[in-house]
VEXKOL-609605 format. One line per 4 residues: number of its first residue (from 0); for each residue x, y, z of N, C-alpha, C. Coordinates in steps of 0.1 Angstrom, whole numbers. Example, Ala and Ser with C-alpha at 12.3 -4.5 7.8 and 13.67 -1.06 7.14 Angstrom:
residues 2
0	132 -57 78 123 -45 78 132 -33 78  128 -22 71 137 -11 71 129 0 79
***
This chain:
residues 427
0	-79 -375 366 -85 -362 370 -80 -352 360  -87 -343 350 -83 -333 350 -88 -322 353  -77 -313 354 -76 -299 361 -73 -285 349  -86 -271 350 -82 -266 347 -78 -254 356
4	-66 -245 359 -66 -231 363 -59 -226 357  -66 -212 358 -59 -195 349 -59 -184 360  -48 -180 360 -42 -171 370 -37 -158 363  -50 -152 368 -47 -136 364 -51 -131 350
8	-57 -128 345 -58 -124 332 -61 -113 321  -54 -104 317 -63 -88 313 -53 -84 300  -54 -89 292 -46 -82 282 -61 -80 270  -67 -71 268 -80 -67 260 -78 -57 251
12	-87 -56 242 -88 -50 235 -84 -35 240  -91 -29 250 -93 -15 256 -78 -9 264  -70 -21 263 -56 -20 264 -48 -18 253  -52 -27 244 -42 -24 233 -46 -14 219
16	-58 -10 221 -67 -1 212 -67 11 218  -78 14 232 -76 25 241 -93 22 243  -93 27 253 -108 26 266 -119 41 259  -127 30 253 -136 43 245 -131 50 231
20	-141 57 227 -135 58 213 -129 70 211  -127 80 220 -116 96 221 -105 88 226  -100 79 237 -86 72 236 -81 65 224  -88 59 218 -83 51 205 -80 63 195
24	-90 76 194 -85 84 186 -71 89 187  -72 90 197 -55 97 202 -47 88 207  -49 73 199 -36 62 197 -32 63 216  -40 66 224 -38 60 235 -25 70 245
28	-26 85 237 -16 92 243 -23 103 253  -34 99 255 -39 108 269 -37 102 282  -30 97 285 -26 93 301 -26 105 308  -23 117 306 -24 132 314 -37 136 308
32	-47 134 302 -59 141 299 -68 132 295  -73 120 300 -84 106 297 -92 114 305  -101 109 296 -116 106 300 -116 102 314  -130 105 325 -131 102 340 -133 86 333
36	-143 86 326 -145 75 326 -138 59 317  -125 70 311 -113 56 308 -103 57 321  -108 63 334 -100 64 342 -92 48 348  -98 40 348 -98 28 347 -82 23 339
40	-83 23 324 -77 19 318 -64 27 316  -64 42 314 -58 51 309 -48 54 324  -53 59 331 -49 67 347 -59 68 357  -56 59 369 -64 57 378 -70 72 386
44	-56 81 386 -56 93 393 -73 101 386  -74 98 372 -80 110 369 -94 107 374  -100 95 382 -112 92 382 -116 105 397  -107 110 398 -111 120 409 -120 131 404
48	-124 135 391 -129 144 386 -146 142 392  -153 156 398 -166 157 398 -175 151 391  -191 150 399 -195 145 385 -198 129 386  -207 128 378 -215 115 377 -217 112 363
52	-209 99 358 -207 99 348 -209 81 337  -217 82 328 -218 69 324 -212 66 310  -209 54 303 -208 53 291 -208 42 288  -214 40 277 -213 29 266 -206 26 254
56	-198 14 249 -194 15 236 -194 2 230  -193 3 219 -188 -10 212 -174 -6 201  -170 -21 201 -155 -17 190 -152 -26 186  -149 -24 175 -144 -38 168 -127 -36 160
60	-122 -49 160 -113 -47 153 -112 -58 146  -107 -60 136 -103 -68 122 -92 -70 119  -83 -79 117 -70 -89 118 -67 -97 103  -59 -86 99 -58 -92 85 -41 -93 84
64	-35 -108 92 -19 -108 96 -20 -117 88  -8 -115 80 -2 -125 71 16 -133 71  12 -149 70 29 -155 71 29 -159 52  40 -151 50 46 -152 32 29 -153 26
68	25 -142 27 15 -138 19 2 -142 19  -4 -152 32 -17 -164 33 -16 -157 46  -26 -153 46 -33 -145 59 -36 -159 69  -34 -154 83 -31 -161 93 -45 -164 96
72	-54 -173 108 -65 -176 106 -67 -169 125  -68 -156 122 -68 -151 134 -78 -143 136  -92 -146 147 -103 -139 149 -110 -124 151  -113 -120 148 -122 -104 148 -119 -102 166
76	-112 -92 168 -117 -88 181 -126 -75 187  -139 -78 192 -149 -71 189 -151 -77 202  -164 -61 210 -167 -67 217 -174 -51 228  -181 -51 234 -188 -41 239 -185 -37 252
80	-184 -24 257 -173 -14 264 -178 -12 275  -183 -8 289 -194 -4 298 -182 4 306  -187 15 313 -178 24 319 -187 33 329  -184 34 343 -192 42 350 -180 50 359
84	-183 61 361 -174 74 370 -183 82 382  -179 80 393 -186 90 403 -176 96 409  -176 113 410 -166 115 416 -174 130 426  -168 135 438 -173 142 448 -162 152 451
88	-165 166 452 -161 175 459 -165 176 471  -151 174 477 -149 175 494 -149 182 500  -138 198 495 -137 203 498 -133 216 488  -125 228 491 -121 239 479 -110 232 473
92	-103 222 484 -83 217 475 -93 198 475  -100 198 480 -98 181 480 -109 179 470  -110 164 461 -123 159 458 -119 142 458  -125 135 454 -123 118 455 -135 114 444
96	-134 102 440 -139 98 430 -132 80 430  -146 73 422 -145 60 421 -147 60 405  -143 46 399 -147 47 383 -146 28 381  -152 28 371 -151 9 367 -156 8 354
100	-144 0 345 -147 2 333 -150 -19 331  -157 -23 317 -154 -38 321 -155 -39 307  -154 -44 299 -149 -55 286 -157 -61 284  -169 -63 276 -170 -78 274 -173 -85 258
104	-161 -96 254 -158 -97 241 -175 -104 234  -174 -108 221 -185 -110 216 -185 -125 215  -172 -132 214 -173 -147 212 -167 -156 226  -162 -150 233 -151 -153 245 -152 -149 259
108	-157 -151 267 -150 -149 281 -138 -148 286  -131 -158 280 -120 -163 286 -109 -170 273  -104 -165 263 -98 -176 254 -86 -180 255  -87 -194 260 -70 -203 262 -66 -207 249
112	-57 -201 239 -51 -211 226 -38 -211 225  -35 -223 220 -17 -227 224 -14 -232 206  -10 -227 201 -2 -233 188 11 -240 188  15 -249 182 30 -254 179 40 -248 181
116	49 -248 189 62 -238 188 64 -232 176  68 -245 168 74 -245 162 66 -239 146  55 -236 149 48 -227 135 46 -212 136  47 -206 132 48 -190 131 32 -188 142
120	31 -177 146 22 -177 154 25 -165 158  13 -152 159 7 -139 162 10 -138 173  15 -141 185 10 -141 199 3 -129 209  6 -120 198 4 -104 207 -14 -104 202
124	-17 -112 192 -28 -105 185 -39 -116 189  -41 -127 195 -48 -139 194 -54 -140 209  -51 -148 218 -57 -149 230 -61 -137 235  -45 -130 237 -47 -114 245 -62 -104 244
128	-63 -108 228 -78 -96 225 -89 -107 228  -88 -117 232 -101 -125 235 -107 -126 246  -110 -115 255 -111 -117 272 -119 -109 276  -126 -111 289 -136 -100 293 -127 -99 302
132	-127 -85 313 -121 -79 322 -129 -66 328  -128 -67 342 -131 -57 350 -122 -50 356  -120 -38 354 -111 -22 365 -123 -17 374  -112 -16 387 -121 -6 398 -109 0 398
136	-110 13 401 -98 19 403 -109 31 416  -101 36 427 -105 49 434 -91 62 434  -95 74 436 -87 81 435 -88 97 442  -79 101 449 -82 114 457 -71 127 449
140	-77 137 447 -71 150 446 -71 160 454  -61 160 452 -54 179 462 -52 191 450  -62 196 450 -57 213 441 -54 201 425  -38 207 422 -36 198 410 -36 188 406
144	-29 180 419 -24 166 421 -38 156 425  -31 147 416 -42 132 417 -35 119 423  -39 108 426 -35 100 429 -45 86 432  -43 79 420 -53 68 422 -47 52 423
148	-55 44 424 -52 28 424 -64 21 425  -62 12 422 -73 -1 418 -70 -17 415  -73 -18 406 -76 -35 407 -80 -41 395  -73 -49 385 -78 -54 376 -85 -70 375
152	-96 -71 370 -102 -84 375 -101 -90 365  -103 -103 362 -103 -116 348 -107 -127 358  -115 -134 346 -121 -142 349 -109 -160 352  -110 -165 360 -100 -179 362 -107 -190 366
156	-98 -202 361 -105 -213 359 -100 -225 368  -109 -228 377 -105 -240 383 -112 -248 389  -112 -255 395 -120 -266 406 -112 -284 409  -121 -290 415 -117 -305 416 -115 -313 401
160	-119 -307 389 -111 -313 377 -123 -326 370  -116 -336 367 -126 -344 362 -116 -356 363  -123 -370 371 -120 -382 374 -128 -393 367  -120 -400 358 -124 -410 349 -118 -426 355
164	-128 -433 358 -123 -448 361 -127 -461 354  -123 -470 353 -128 -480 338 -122 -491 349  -132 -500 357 -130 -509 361 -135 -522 356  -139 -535 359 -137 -549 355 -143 -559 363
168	-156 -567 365 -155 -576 371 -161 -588 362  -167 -597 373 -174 -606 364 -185 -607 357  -190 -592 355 -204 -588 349 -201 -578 338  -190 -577 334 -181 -572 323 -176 -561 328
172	-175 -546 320 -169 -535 322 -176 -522 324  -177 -512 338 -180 -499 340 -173 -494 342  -175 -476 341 -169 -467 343 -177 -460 353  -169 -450 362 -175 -439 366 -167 -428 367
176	-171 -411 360 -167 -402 358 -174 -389 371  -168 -380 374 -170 -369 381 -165 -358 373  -172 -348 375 -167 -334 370 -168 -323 376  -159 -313 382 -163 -303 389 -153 -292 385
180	-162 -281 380 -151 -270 376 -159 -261 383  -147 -249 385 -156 -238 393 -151 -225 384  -155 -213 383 -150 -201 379 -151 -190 393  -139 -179 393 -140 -172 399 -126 -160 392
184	-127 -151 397 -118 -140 394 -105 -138 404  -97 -133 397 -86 -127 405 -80 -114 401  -70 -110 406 -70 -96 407 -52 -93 407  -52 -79 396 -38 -73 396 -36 -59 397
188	-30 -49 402 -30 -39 405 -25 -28 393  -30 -17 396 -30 -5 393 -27 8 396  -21 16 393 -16 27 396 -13 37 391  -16 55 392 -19 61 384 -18 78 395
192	-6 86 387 -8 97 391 -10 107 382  -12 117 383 -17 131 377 -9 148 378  -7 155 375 -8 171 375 -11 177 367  -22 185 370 -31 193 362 -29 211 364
196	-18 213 357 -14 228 358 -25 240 346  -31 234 339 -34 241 333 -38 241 319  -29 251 319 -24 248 301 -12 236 296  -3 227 311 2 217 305 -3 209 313
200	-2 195 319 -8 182 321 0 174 319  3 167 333 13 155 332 9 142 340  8 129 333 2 116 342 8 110 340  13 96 349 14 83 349 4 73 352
204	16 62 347 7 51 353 11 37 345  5 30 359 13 18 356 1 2 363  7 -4 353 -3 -16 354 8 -29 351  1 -39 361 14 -53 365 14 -64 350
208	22 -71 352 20 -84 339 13 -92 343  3 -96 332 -7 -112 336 -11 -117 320  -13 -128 325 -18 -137 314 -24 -153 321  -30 -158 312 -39 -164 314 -27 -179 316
212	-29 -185 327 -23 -202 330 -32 -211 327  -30 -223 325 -40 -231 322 -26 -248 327  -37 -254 332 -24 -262 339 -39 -280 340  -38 -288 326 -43 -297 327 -42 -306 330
216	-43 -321 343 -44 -332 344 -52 -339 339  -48 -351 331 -60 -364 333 -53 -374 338  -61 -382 346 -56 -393 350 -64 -401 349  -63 -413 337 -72 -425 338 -68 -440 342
220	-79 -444 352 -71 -453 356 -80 -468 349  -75 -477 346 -80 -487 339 -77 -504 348  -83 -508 352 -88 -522 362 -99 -532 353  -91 -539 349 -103 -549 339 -95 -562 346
224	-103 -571 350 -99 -586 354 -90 -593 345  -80 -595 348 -74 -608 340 -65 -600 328  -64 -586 326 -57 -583 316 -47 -574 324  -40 -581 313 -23 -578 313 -17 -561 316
228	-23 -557 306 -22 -536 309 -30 -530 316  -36 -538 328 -37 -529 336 -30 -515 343  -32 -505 343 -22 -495 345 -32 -479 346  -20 -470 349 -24 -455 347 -19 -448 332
232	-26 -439 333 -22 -431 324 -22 -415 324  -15 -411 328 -9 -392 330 -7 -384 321  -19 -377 317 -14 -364 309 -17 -350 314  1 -340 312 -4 -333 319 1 -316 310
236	-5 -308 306 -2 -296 300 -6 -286 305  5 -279 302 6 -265 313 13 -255 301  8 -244 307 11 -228 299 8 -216 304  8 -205 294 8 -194 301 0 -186 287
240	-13 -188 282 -16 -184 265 -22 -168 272  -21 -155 261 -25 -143 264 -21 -134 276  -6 -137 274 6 -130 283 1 -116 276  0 -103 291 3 -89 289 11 -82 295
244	24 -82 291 32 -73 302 28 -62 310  40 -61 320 38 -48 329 41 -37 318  30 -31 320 32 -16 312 32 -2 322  45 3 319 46 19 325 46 33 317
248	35 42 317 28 44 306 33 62 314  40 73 306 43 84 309 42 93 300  33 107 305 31 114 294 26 126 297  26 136 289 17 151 289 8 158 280
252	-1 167 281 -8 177 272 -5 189 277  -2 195 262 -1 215 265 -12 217 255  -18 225 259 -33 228 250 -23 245 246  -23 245 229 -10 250 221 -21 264 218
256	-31 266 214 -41 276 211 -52 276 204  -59 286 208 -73 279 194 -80 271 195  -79 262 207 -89 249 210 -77 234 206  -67 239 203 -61 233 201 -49 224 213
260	-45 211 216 -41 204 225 -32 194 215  -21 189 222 -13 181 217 -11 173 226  -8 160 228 -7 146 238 2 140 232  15 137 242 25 130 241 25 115 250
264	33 107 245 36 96 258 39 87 252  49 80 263 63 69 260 54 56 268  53 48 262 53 35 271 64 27 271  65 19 281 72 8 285 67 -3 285
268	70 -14 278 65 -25 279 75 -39 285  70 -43 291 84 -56 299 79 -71 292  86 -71 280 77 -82 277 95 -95 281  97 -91 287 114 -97 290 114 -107 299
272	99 -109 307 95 -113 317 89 -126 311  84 -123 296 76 -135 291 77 -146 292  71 -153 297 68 -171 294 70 -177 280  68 -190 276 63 -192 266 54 -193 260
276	48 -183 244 34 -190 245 29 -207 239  33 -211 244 32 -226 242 30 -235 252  21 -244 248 23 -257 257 32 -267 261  33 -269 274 42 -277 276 38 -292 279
280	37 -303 277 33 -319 275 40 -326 282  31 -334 290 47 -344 296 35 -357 297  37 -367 292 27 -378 290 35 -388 299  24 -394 306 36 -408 314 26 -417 314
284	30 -431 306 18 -440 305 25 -456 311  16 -459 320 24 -469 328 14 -480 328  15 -498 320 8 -506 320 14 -518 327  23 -515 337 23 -530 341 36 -534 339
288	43 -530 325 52 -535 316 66 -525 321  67 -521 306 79 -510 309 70 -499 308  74 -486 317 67 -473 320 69 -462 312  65 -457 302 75 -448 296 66 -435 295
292	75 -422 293 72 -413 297 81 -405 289  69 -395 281 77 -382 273 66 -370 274  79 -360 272 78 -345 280 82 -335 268  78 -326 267 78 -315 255 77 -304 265
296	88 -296 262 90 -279 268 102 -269 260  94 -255 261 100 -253 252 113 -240 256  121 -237 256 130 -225 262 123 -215 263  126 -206 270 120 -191 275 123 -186 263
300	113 -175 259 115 -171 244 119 -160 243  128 -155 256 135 -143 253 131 -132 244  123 -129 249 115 -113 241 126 -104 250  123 -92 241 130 -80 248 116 -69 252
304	124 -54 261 114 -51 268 116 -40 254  105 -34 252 103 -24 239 98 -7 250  103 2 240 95 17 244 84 20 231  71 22 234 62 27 223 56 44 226
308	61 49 216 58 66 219 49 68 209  39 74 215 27 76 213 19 93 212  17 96 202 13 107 196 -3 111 197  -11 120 200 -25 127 199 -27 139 199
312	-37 142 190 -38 155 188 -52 161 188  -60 170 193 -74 175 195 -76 187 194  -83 189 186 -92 205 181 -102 208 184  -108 211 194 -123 218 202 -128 226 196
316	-141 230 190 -144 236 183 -147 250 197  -153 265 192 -153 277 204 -160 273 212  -170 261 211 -179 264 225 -178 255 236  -162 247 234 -158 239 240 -157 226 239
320	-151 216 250 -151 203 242 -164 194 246  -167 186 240 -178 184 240 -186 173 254  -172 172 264 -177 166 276 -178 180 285  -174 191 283 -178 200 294 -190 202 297
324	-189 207 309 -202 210 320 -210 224 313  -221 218 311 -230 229 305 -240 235 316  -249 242 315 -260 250 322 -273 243 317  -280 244 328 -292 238 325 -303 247 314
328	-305 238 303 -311 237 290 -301 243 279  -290 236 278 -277 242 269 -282 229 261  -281 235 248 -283 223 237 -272 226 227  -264 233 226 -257 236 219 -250 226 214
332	-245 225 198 -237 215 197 -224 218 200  -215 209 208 -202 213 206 -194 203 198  -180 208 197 -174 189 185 -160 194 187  -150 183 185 -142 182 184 -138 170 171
336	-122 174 168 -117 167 157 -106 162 165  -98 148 163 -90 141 168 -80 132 164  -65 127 163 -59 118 154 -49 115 164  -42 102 161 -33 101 165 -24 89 161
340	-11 86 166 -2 78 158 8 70 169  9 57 169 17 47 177 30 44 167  39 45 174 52 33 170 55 20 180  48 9 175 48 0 188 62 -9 180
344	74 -11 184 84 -22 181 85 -38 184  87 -45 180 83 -56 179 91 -63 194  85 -71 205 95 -78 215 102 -88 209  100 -94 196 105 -109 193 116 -109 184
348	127 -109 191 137 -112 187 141 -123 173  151 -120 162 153 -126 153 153 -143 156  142 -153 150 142 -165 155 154 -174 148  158 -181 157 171 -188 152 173 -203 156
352	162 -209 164 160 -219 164 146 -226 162  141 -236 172 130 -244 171 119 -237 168  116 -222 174 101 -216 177 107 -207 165  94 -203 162 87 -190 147 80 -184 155
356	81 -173 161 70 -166 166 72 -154 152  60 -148 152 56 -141 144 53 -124 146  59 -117 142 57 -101 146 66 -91 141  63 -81 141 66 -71 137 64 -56 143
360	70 -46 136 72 -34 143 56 -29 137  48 -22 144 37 -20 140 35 -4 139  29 5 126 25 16 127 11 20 129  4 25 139 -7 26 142 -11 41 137
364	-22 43 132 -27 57 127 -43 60 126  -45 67 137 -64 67 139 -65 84 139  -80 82 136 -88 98 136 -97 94 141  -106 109 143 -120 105 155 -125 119 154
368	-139 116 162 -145 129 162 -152 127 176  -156 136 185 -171 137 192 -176 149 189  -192 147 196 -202 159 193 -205 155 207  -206 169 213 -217 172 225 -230 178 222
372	-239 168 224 -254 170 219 -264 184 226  -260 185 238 -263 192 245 -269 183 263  -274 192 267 -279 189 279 -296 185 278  -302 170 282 -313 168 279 -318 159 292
376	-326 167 299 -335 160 310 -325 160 323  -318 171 323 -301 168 332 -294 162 330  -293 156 320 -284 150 314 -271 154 303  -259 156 303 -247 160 297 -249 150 280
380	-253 151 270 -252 137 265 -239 137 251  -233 130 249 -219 131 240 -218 115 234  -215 122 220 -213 106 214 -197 107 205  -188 98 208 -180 97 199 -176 85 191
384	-166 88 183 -163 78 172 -147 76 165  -145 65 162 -129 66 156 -127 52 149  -116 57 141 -113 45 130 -99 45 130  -91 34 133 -77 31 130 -71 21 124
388	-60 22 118 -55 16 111 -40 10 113  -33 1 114 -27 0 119 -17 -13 106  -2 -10 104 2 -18 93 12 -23 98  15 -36 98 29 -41 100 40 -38 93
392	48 -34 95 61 -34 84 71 -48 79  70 -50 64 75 -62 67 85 -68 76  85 -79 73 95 -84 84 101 -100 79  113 -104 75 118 -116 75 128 -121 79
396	121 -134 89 135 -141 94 135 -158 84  149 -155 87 159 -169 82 170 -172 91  166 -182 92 175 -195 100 190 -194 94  195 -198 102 213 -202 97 209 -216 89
400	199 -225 95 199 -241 86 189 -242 81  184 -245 75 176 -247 68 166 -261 73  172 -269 77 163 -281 83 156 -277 95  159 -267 100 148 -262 111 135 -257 106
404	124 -259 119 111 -256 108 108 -246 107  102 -242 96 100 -229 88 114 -219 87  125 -221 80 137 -217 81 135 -202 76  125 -201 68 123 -189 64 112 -185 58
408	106 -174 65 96 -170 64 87 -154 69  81 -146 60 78 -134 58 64 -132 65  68 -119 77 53 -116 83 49 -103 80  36 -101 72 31 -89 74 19 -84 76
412	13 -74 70 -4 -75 79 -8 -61 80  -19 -61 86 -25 -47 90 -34 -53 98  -41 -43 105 -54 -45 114 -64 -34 112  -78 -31 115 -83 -23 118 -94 -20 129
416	-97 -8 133 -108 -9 144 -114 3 140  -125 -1 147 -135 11 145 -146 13 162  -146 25 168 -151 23 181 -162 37 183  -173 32 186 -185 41 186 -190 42 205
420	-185 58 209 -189 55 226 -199 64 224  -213 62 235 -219 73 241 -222 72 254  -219 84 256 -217 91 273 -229 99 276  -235 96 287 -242 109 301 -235 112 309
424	-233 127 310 -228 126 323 -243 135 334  -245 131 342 -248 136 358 -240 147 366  -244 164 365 -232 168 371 -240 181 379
***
């Protein structure tokens, strides 16, 4: 029989880039000032905002990581954005609001990949950005304060598995095979608060660890008349590929003058909790004879938990920014200019034995723009855009021995993305 399940799964692009193309501009430091509609990804609280709101995007990003100078063979993460916000005034202090953002990559649904311990290997950059994922998040406001929660969905893999039999009689040899896999989703939480004073702006928010499990049996059983190895045979691999930590994500805006706003914010990331990303093998092959049986596992790979502080900055041009609420038949253009800057540190500790994981302290650096088109048919309409760049700083580890594998060896790299959203809003 084999068996596949995956439990839990959301580490995506819109996580590690930012939800739409004005969070990616601002390197992901608006947790106090996102979009209704990155409410989802950014802060569940803010989906409380009035208003009826849609968006579309696409984004891509490009993976140019290198081990001692030979670029790594690691895939384009690309893949198209959908985002919807409704939110309702209650009352003069109350309003409530729902929002659902969803992912869906270009080559992938769901990508399980397990490399060798023991070969250098991207882990932050490979499975993680290969996934589609759904956010619901709901959320109620009083006056300044917000307070939201939700639910992140990924797609998981399992069912009754697949049964292979190879039996024997006097009319020679058949087999009969079954297969049954099922898909379905599961779910991890979300949480997200707000205060909106004004001229400053302060949010949280926090989202659980998950990554994708994958846990395969086969079991073949073989029955032929008259021969000697008759027997079973057990293979069974288990893992944890496209681990995303718990991240607790804290931060503010003070809009400084002039149209002008500054976005701060510290993340937490717990990658301390990690699994391996590797598979683990345990083969048990039994003919009758002697039974023997070998197993491959690899030690916990002791990552540390990292802080990434996160910089953004935005310039509204006088007639406002370019998501505000206009008057019916306002065409005016409005625009904004936008940048921003990550220091993300690397969780992987200096390698000193069997496993090469591969990584580095990363410098992220993006700009962006939107235009508010104006108002057409009651419609709010706004398109934005952003490009980042992001470089590894080198990095080399060496072994105490040398007979270990890859005793030494150099990681470096860049990435880039580029993300084009447009928005209606209904208001």
């Amino acid at each position: 029989m084999v068996f596949l399940a995956a439990a839990g799964a959301l580490a995506t692009p819109p996580a590690h880039f930012g939800s739409g193309a004005r969070s990616a501009a601002l390197a992901r430091a608006d947790v106090a000032d996102a979009d209704a509609t990155s409410a989802p990804v950014q802060n569940a609280a803010l989906a409380a905002a009035p208003g009826i709101r849609l968006r579309i995007g696409y984004g891509h990003g490009a993976m140019d990581l290198r081990i001692d100078g030979r670029r790594a063979p690691i895939a384009p993460a690309s893949g198209l954005d959908l985002a919807a916000q409704a939110g309702w005034k209650l009352s003069s202090s109350f309003s409530a609001g729902l929002a659902l953002g969803a992912h869906l990559p270009d080559a992938h649904i769901a990508a399980i990949a397990f490399r060798p311990g023991t070969e250098p290997q991207f882990f932050r950059y490979e499975a993680p950005l290969q996934r589609a994922s759904f956010d619901l998040v709901a959320a109620l406001r009083y006056r300044a304060f917000a307070l939201g929660a939700g639910a992140s969905f990924a797609l998981d893999m399992g069912g009754e598995g697949t049964r292979f039999d190879l039996g024997g009689d006097a009319q020679g040899t058949y087999p009969d095979a079954a297969t049954d896999i099922a898909l379905e989703y599961r779910a991890a939480p979300i949480v997200g608060l707000s205060l909106d004073l004004g001229r400053v702006a302060l949010g949280a928010s926090f989202r659980g660890p998950l990554a994708v499990g994958v846990s395969v049996s086969s079991d073949v059983t073989i029955a032929l008349a008259e021969n000697p190895l008759n027997g079973t045979t057990a293979v069974r691999v288990t893992g944890a590929s496209g681990y995303d930590p718990a991240r607790l994500l804290f931060g503010g805006r003070v809009k400084v003058a002039g149209g002008l706003s500054i976005s701060g914010a510290l993340e937490w990331q717990g990658y301390r909790a990690a699994p391996p990303p590797v598979a683990d093998v345990t083969l048990d092959v039994r003919l009758g004879t002697s039974p023997g049986r070998k197993e491959v596992r690899f030690v916990l790979p002791r990552f540390r938990d990292v802080l990434a502080p996160r910089l953004g900055i935005e310039w509204v041009g006088s007639r406002g920014a370019p998501g505000a609420e206009r008057a019916a038949g306002d065409r005016a253009i409005r625009w904004a200019a936008r940048a921003g800057y990550v220091l993300a540190p690397s969780p992987v500790p200096p390698q000193t034995g069997f496993t090469s994981y591969a990584d580095a302290t990363r410098h992220g650096m993006s700009i962006g723009g939107g235009l508010g088109l104006g108002r057409f048919w009651g419609v709010d309409l706004r398109l934005d855009a952003t490009g980042a760049l992001s470089l590894l700083a080198p990095r080399t580890e060496r072994k105490k021995i040398d007979a270990l594998p890859f005793a030494q060896y150099e990681v470096s790299g860049r990435t880039w993305y580029g993300a084009l959203s447009f928005e209606g809003g209904f208001k």
